[in-house]
C-alpha positions as a Markdown table, in Angstrom:
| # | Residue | x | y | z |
|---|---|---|---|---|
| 1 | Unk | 11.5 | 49.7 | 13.3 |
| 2 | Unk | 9.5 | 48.3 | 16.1 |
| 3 | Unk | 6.2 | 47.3 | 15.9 |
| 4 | Unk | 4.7 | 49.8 | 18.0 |
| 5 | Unk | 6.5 | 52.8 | 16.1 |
| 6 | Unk | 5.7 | 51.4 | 12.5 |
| 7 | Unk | 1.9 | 51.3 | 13.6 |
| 8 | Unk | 1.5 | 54.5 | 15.2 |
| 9 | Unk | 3.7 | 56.7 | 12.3 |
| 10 | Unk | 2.1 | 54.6 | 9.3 |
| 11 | Unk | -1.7 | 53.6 | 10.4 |
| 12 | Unk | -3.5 | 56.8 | 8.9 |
| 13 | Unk | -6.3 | 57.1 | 11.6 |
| 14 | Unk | -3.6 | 56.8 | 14.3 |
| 15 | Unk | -1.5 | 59.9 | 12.9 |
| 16 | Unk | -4.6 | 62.2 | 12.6 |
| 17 | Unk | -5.0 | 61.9 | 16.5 |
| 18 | Unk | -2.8 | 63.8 | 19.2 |
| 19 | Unk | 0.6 | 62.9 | 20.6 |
| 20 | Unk | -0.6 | 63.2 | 24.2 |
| 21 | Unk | -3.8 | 60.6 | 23.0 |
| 22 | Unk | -1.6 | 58.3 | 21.5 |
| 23 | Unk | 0.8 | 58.7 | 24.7 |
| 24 | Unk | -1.9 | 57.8 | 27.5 |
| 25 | Unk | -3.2 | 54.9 | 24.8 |
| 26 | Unk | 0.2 | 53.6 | 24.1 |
| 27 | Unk | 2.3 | 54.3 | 27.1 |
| 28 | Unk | 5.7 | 55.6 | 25.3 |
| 29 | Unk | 6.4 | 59.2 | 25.7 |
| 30 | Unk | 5.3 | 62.1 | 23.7 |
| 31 | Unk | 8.6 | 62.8 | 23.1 |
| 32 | Unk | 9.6 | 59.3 | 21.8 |
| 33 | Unk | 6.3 | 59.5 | 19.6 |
| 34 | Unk | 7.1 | 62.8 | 18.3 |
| 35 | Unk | 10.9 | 61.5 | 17.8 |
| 36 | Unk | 9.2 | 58.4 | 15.8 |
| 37 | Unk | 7.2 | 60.4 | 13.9 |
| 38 | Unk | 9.9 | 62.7 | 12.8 |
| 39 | Unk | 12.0 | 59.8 | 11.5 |
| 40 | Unk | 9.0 | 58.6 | 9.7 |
| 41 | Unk | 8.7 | 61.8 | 7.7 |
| 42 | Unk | 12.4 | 62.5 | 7.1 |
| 43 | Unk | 12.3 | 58.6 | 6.3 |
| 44 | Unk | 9.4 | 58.9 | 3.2 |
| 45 | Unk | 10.8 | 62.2 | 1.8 |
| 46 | Unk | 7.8 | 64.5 | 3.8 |
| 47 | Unk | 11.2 | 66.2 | 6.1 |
| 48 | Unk | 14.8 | 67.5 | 5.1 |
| 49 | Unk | 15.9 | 68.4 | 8.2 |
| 50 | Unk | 17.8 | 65.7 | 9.3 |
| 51 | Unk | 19.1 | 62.1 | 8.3 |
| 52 | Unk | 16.8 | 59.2 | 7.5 |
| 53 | Unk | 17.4 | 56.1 | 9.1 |
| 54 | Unk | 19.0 | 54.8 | 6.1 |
| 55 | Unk | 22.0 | 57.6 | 6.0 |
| 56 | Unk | 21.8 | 57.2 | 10.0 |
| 57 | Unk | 23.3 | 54.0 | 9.8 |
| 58 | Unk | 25.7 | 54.2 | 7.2 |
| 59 | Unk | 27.3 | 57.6 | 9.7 |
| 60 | Unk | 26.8 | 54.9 | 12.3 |
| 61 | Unk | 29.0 | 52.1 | 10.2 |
| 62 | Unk | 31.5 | 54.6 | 8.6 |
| 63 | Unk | 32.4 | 56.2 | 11.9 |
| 64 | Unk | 33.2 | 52.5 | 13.5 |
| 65 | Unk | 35.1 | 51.5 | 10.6 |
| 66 | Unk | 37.1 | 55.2 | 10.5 |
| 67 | Unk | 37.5 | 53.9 | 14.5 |
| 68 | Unk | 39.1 | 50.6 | 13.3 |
| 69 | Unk | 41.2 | 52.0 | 10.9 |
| 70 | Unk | 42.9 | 54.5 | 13.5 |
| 71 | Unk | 43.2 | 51.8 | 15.8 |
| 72 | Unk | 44.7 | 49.9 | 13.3 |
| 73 | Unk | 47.0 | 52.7 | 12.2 |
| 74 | Unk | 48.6 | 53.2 | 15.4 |
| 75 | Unk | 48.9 | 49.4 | 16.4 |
| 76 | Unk | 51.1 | 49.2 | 12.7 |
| 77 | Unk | 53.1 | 52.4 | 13.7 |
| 78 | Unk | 53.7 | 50.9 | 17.2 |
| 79 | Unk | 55.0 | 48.0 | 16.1 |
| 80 | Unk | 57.3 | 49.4 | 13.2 |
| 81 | Unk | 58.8 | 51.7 | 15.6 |
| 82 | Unk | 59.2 | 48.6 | 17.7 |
| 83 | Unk | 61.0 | 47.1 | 14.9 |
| 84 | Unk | 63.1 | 49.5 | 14.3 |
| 85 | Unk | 64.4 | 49.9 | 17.2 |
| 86 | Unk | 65.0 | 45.7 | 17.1 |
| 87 | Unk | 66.9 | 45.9 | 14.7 |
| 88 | Unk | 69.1 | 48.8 | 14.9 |
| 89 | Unk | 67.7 | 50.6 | 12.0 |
| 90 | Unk | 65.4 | 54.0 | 12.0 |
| 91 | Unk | 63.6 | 54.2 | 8.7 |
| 92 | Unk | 64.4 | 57.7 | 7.6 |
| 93 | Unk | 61.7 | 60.8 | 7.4 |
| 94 | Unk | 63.0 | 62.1 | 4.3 |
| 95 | Unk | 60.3 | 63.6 | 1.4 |
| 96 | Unk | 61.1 | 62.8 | -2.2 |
| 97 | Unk | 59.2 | 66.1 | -3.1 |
């Protein structure tokens, strides 16, 4: 968290004052300040609604490694097919069920 955002959602006498006060003061948005905020509370338990930054990140670093994986998964079947075809012989697609 930057040091802007982790003053203005955890300095007590700076969240009892307005988001458009804190805006003109600060400069960021209301928005971003109300976005900030919002983490901070889903963050300490206060919120429900939504992920905290914690379970944002691992989404973030499970969906990139579910990315590598297909990636990888179709380089492997590329290149068996490729093999395959090398060599003459096409594994066969039968199902021992």
């Amino acid at each position: 968290m930057t040091g802007l955002r982790l003053f203005l959602t955890e300095t007590p006498d700076v969240r009892a004052r307005s988001l458009k006060e804190l805006a003109r003061e600060f400069e960021p948005s209301v928005e971003s300040i109300r976005q900030w905020v919002r983490q901070a509370q889903l963050d300490i338990g206060e919120r429900s609604d939504g992920l905290t930054s914690s379970e944002r990140e691992e989404l973030t670093r499970l969906r990139r490694e579910n990315r590598v994986l297909r990636e990888e998964r179709e380089i492997l079947s590329k290149a068996a097919a490729w093999f395959a075809t090398e060599t003459g012989s096409v594994p066969s697609r039968r199902s021992n069920s």
